[in-house]
C-alpha positions in Angstrom: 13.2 2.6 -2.6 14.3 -0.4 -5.3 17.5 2.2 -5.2 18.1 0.8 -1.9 16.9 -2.4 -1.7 19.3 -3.1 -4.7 22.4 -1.0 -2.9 21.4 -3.4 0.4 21.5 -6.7 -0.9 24.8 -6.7 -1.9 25.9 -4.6 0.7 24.9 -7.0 3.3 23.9 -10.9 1.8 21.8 -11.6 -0.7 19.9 -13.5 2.5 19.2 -10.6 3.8 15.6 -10.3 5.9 13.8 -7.5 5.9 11.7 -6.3 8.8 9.5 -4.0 9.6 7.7 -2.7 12.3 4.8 -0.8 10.9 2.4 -2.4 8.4 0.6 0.6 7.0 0.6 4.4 5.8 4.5 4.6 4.1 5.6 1.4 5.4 3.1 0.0 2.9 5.2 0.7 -0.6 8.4 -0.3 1.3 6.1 -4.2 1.8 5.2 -4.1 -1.5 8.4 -3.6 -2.9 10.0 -5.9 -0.7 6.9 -8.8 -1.8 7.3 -8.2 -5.4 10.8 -8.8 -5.7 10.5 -11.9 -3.8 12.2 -10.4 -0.4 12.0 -12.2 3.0 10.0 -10.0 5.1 8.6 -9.9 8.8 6.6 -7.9 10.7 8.1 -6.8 14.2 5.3 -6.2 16.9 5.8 -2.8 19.1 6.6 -4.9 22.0 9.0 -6.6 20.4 11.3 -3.4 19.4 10.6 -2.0 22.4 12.3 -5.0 24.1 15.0 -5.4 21.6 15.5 -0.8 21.8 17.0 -1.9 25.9 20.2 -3.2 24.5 20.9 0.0 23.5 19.3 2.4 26.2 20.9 5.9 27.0 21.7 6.4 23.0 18.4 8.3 21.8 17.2 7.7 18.5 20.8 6.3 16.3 21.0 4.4 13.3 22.7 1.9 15.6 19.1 1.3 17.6 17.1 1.6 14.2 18.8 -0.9 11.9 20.4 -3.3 13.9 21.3 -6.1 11.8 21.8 -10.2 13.0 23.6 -12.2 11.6 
């Protein structure tokens, strides 16, 4: 995971926010990480990707719906 949080921040800005959508089980090292290397982090409610996953009805499950990225 500090494999990809290091290939990311370059990758996109080193502004970059993280989010995250689930705040326990696995999701839990991912916070961690993020908090100990002094990442920007939020937690997204179901609701909320639920509402933002209708921009992007009719394409299943893509990396597109998953990851989406603002800017």
């Amino acid at each position: 995971m500090l494999e990809l949080i290091g290939d990311v921040l370059p990758a996109l800005s080193e502004d970059a926010l993280w989010a995250v959508d689930v705040n326990h089980g696995g999701a839990a090292l991912l916070i961690g990480l993020l908090l100990g290397h002094d990442q920007p982090m939020v937690y997204l409610t179901g609701l909320a990707v639920h509402r933002a996953s209708a921009a992007h009805r009719g394409q299943g499950k893509t990396d597109t719906k998953d990851a989406f990225v603002h800017r």
